[in-house]
C-alpha positions in Angstrom: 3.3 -17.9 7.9 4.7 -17.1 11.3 1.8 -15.6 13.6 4.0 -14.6 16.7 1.3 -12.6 18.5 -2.4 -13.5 19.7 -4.7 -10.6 20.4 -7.5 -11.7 22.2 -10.9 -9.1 21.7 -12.7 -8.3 24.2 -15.1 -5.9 22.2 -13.4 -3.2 22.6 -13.2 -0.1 19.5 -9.2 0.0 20.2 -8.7 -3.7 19.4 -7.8 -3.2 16.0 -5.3 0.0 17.0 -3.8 -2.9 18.7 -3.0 -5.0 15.9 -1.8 -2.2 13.6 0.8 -0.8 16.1 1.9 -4.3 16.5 2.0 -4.3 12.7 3.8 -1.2 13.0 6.9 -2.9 14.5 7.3 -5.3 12.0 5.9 -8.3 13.8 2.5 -10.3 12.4 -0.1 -10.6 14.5 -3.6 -11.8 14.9 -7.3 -10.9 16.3 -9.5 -13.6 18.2 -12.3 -13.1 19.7 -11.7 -14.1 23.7 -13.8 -17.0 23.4 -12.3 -18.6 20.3 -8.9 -18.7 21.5 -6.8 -21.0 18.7 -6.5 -24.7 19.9 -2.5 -24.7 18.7 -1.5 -21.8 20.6 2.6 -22.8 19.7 1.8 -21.1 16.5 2.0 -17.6 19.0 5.0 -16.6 21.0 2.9 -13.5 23.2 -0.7 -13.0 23.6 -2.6 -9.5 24.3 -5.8 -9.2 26.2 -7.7 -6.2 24.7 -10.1 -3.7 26.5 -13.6 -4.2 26.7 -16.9 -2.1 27.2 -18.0 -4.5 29.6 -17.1 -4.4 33.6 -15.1 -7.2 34.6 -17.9 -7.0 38.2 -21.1 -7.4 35.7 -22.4 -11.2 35.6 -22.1 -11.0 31.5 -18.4 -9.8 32.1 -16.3 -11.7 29.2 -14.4 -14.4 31.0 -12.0 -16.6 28.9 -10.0 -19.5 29.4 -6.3 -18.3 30.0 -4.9 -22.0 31.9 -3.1 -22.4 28.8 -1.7 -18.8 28.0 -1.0 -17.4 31.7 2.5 -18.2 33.2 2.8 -20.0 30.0 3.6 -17.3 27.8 4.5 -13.9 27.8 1.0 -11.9 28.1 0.7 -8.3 28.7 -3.0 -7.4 29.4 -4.5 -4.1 29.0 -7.3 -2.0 30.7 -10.0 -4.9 30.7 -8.1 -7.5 30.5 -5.7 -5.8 33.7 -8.4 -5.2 35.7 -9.7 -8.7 34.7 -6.5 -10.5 36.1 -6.8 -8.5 39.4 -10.6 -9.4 39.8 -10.1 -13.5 39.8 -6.9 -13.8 41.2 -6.9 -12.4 44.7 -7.4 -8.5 44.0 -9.7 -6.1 44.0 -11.7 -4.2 41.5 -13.8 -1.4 42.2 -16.0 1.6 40.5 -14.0 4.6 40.1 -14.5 7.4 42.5 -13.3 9.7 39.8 -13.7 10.0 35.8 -10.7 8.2 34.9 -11.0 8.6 31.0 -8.8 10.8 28.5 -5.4 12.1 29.1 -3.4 11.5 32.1 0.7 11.2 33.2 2.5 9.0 34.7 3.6 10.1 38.4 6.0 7.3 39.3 7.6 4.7 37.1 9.2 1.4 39.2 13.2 1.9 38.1 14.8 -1.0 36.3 12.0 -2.3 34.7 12.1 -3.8 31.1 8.3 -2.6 30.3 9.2 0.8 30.7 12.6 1.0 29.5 12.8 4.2 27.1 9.7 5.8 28.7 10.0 9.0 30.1 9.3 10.2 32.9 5.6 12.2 33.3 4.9 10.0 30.3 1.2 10.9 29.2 -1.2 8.2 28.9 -4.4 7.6 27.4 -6.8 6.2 30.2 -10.8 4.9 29.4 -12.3 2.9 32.0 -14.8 3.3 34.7 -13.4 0.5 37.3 -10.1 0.9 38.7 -7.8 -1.7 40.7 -8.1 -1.0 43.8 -5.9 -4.1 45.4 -3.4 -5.6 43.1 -3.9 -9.6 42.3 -1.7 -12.7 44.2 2.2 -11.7 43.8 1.6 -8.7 41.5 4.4 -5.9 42.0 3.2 -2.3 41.3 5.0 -1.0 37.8 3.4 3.3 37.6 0.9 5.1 39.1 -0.8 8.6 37.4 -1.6 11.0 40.1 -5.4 9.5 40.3 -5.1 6.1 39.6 -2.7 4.3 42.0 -2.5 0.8 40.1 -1.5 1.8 36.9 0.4 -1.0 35.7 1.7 -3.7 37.5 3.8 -7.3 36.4 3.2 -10.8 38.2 6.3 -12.1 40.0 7.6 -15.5 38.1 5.8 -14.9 35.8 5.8 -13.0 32.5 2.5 -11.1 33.0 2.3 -7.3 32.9 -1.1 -5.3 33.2 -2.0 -1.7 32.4 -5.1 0.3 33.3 -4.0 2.6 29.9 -4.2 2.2 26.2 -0.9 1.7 24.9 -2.1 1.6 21.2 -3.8 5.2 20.7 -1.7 7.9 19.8 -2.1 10.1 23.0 0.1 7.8 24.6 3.2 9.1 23.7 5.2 6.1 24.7 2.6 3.4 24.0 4.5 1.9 21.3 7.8 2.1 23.0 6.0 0.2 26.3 4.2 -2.7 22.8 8.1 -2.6 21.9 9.2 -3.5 25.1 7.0 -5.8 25.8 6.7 -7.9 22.3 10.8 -7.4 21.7 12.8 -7.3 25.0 10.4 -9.3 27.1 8.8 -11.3 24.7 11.5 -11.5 22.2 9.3 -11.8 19.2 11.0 -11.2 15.8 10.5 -8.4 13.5 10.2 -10.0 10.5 7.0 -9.3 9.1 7.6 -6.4 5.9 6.4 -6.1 3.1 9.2 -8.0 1.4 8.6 -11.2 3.3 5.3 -11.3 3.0 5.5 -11.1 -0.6 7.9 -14.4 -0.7 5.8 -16.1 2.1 2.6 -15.3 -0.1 3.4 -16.3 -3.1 5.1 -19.7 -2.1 2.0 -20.6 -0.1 -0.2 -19.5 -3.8 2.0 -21.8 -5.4 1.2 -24.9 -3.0 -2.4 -24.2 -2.8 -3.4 -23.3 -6.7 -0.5 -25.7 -8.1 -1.8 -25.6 -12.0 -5.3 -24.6 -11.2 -7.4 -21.6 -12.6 -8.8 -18.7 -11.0 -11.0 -16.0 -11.8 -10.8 -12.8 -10.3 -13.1 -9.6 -10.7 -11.4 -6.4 -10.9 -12.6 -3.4 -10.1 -9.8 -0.7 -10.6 -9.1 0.2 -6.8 -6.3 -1.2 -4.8 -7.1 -4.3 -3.1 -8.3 -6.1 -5.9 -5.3 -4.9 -8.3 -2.5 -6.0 -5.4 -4.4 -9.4 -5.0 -4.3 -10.0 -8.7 -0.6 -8.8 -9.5 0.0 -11.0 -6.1 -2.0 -14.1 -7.7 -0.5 -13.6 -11.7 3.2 -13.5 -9.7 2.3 -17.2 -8.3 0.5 -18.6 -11.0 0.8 -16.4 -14.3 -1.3 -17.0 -16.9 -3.7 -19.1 -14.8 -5.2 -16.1 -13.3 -8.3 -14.9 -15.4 -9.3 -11.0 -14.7 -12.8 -9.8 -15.3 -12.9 -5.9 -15.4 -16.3 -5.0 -15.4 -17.9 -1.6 -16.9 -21.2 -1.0 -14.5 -21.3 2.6 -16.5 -21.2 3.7 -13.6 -17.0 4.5 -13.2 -15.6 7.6 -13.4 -15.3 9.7 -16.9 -12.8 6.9 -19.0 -11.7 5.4 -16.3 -13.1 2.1 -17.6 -10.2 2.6 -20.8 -7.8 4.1 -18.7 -7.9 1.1 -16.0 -7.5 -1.3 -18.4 -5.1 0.1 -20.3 -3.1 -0.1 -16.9 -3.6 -3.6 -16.4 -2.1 -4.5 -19.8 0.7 -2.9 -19.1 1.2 -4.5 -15.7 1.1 -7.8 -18.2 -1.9 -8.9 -16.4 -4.1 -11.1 -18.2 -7.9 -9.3 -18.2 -10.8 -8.9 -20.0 -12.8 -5.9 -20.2 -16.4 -6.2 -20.1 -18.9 -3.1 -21.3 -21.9 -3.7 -19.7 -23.2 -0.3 -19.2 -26.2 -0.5 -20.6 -27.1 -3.8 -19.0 -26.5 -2.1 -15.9 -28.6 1.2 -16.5 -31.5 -0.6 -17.7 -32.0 -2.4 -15.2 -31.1 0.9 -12.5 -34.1 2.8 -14.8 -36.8 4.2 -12.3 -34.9 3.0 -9.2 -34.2 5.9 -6.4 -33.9 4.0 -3.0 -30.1 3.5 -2.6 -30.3 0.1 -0.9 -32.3 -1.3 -4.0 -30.0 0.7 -6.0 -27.1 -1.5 -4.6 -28.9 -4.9 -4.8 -29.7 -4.3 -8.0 -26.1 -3.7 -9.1 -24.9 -6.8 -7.3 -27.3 -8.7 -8.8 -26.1 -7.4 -12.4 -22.8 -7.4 -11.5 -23.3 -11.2 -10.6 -25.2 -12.0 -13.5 -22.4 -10.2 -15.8 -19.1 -12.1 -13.9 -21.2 -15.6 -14.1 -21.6 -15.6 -18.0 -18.2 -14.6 -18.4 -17.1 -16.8 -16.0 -18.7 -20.0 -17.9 -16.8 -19.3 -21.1 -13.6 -20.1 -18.8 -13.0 -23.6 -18.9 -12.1 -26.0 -15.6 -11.8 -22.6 -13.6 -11.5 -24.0 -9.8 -10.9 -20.7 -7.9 -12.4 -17.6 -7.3 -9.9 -14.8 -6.2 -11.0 -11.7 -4.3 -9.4 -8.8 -2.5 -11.1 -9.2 1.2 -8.8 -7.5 3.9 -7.8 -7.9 7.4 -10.7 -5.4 9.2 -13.2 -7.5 6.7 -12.1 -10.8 8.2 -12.3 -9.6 12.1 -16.0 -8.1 11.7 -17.0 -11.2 10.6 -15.5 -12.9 13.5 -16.4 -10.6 16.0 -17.1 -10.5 19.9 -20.2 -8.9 18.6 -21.2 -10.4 16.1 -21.0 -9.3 12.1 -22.4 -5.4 12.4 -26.3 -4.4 11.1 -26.3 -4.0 7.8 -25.8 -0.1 7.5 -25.8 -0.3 3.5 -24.9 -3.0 1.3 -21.3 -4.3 0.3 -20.5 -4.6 -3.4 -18.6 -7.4 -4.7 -18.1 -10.8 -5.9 -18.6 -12.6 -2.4 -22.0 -12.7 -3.1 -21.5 -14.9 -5.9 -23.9 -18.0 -6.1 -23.6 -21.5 -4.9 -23.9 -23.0 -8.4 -20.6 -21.9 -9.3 -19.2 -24.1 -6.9 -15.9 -22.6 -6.6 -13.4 -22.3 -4.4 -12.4 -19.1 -2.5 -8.6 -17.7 -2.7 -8.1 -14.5 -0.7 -3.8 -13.4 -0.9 -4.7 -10.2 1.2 -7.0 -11.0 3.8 -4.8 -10.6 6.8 -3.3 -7.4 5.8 -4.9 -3.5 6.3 -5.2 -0.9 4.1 -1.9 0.9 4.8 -0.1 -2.9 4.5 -1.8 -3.8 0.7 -0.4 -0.1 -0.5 2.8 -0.7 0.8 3.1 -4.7 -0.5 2.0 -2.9 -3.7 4.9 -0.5 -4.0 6.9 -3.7 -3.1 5.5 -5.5 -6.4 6.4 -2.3 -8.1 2.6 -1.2 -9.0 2.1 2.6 -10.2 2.1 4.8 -7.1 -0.4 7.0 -8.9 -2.8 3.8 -9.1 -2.0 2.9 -5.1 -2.4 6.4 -4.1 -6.0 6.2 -5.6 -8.9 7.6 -3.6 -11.3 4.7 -2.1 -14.2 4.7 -5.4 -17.7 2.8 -3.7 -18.0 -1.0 -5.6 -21.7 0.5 -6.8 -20.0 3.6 -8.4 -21.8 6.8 -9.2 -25.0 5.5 -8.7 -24.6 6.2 -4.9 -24.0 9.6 -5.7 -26.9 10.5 -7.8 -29.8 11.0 -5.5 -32.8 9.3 -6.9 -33.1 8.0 -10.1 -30.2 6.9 -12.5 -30.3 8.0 -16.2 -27.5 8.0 -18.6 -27.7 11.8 -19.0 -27.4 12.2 -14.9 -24.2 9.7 -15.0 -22.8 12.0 -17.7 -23.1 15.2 -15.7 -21.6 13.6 -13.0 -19.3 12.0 -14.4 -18.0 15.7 -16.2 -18.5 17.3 -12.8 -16.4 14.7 -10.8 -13.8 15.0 -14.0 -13.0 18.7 -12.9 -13.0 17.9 -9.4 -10.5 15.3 -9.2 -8.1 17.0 -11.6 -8.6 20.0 -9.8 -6.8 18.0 -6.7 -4.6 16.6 -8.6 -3.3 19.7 -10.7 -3.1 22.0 -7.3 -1.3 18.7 -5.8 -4.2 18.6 -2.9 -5.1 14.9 -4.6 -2.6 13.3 -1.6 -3.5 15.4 1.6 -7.3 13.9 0.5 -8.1 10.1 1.9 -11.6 10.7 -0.3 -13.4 13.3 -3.0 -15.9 12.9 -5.2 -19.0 14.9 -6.3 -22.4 14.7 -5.5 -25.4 15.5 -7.8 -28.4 16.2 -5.9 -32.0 15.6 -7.2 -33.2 19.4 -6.6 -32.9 22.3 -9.7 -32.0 26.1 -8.5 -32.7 29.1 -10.5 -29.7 30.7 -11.9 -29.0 33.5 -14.5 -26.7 32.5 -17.6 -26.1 35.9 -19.7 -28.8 37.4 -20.0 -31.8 34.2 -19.7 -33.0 32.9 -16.4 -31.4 28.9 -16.1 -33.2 26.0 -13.8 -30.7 23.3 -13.5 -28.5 20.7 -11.2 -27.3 21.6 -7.8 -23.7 19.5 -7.2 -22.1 19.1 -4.0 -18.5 18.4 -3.6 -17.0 16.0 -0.5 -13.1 16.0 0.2 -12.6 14.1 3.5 -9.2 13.2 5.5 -9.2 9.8 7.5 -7.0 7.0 8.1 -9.3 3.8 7.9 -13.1 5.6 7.0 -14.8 4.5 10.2 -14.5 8.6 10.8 -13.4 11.4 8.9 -13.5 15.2 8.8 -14.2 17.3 6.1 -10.9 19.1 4.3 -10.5 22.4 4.7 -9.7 22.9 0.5 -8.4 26.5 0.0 -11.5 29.0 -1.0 -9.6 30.3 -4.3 -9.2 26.4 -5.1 -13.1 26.4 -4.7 -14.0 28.9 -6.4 -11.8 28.0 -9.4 -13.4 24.6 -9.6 -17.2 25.8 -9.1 -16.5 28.1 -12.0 -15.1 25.8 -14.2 -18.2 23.2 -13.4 -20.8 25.2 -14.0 -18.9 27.0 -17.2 -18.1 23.4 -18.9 -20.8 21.1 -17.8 -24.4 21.8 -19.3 -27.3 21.1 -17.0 -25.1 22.9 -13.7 -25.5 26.1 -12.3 -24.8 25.7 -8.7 -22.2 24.2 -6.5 -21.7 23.7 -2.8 -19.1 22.0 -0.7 -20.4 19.4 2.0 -18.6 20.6 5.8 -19.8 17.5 7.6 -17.9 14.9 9.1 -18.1 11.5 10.4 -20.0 10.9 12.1 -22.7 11.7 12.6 -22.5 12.3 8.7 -21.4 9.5 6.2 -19.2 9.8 3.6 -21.0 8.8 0.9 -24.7 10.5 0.7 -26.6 7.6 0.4 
């Protein structure tokens, strides 16, 4: 595959943004951290230094090696990595007088100048720094100014180097992807040929060479990622992709018949595995939700190993890792604290001694739904809400019992198709119901009721590292509320969770 463009992270929370509006023009890129810069670096045809929390004047400041990249290559170097260029090469860089963070626009734009070809005038900007460039580096000519911040982009003479003190890739610069554009196709002239469709061909070829007649196993779980990765593999290899779909008891109401009734139709070839009451068993008396999640892993583990061993000469195992899962583990700071535990077969054991194959892992979300529609999958089933690997039991506070998963699983029911009949289902990224370990009093005819409280979460977001609560309409609401606590027994109160994240998480535990 072609890589075209090198990002280079400096820690900063925008890195990513970088590499999906680069992504967003059609051309493939990559994310290194700044001091594992790749040894063939012909492989790139332009390289982006990222921002960076850090202050290029502090003695821990990042500080790659760029001899090979700069004057070399096209490089365009933003906030951090602008103020980093001035800093060692002849300029100056000093703390800010003034808060330069948040919106600003541009006051003067140098005329003719490829960067900014397209950008209009007063152009607002998003700026986040507290240095500034006060002198400009050896033979650097100044590009725009804001009305505060006098060095707001400048280029290198004989060289293709530009520099800007602003953050092209977040949306409140209006023309940031018009200045990436610029940069990447008229300066650079990288190609735009990384869609859907190409990745597709590219993919599957390079399946081909790698697997040749090989096996591989792959364990489903319903949601997207894992299905594209598997309609991706059975493309490349056909009948020599085994699918494990496994039933924690934990899924949603039938979605353990209904999933694999999809799959069968998509000719893919799976086996569906009940394990439910393996799995409650062992949950039985459990409430903290980090054991909660170890303890289905294990299962989960134990389950896809014994059907695993009934596969013969199996060489592979396939799984649906993703781009943003393959940057945090090569981060500038390091894999993040465990905040609560990941579900899925990469926690598989040594003894199975096989090899990993992962067809999606430099694409993001929004790429795997739309290489998805390109295989021709359901829209309903890539239009799915994000469902947590450990299921419902995250969303029964405290202890799991089979009669608890039933009432949720009834309550969530009418939620969800709720959404879906009064077409809210797409203007949600994420809803499910909660059932929370506390009884209220209630009044049933004419007899006094103690039974379940249920919460319901509907959040919007574009990735889940934030979201905000959805504003459903109140007659939707009440509808819902009513029908729960009419149609499932052991309900008589609902409420609807405002919070957003953060400082809230999506899921309650």
């Amino acid at each position: 595959m072609q890589h075209n463009v090198l990002i280079l992270d400096f820690g900063s929370q925008y890195t990513q943004l970088i590499a999906r509006r680069v992504r967003e023009l059609n051309i493939f890129c990559e994310i290194f951290p700044y001091n594992h810069i790749p040894a063939d670096l012909s492989l790139y045809k332009a390289v982006i230094l990222s921002g960076s929390p850090f202050s290029v004047r502090a003695e821990n400041a990042p500080h790659p090696d760029l001899s090979q990249i700069r004057g070399k290559m096209p490089l365009l170097a933003v906030c951090y990595g602008a103020q980093y260029l001035a800093h060692f090469h002849g300029g100056e860089v000093a703390p800010s007088n003034i808060r330069e963070y948040g919106r600003a626009n541009l006051a003067y734009i140098k005329d003719g100048e490829p960067f900014f070809e397209g950008v209009t005038a007063a152009s607002q900007v998003w700026m986040s720094h507290s240095d500034t460039i006060k002198q400009l580096p050896n033979n650097a000519v100044r590009l725009a100014s804001t009305k505060d911040v006098e060095n707001a982009a400048y280029r290198i003479e004989g060289e293709d180097t530009y520099a800007i003190q602003f953050h092209p890739e977040v949306y409140h610069s209006t023309d940031g992807k018009q200045m990436l554009e610029n940069f990447l196709v008229k300066i650079a002239e990288v190609p735009q040929n990384f869609t859907p469709d190409t990745f597709v061909e590219d993919i599957v070829e390079e399946l081909k060479v790698k697997l040749q007649n090989d096996k591989v196993v792959l364990g489903l779980s319903g949601g997207v990622d894992s299905t594209v990765a598997a309609v991706l593999l059975n493309k490349a290899i056909g009948n020599n992709l085994y699918c494990i779909f496994v039933n924690n008891g934990l899924l949603r109401k039938d979605e353990f018949e209904n999933v694999l009734h999809q799959y069968k139709d998509m000719g893919l070839n799976v086996k569906g595995v009940d394990a439910s009451d393996r799995f409650l068993s062992q949950l039985a008396g459990i409430e903290d939700p980090e054991i909660k999640r170890k303890t289905i892993g294990r299962v989960f583990i134990e389950v896809f190993d014994d059907e695993a061993h009934q596969l013969t000469d199996v060489k592979w195992l396939a799984q649906g890792t993703i781009y943003p899962d393959v940057i945090e583990s090569v981060s500038v700071k390091g894999p993040s604290a465990t905040i609560k535990s990941h579900h899925n077969v990469g926690g598989l054991p040594d003894f199975m001694k096989l090899q990993v194959v992962e067809p999606l892992r430099m694409l993001f979300k929004d790429e795997v739904r739309r290489v998805g529609a390109t295989l021709g999958i359901d829209p309903e089933l890539l239009g799915r809400h994000p469902f947590p690997g450990p299921g419902l039991s995250i969303r029964i506070l405290g202890d799991i019992t089979p009669e608890k998963v039933r009432i949720l699983q009834e309550v969530d029911h009418i939620f969800i198709q709720g959404l879906k009949d009064h077409r809210l289902y797409d203007k949600v990224w994420q809803a499910g119901a909660i059932l929370l370990p506390v009884n209220s009093v209630g009044v049933m005819g004419d007899e006094r009721t103690y039974e379940k409280v249920v919460a319901l979460r509907a959040v919007e977001s574009t990735d889940g590292m934030t979201a905000d609560w959805v504003h459903l309409p109140y007659d939707f609401l009440m509808k819902v509320s009513n029908e729960i606590i009419n149609k499932v027994k052991g309900v008589n109160r609902v409420v609807y969770d405002i919070s957003s994240k953060p400082p809230a998480t999506i899921e309650w535990e």
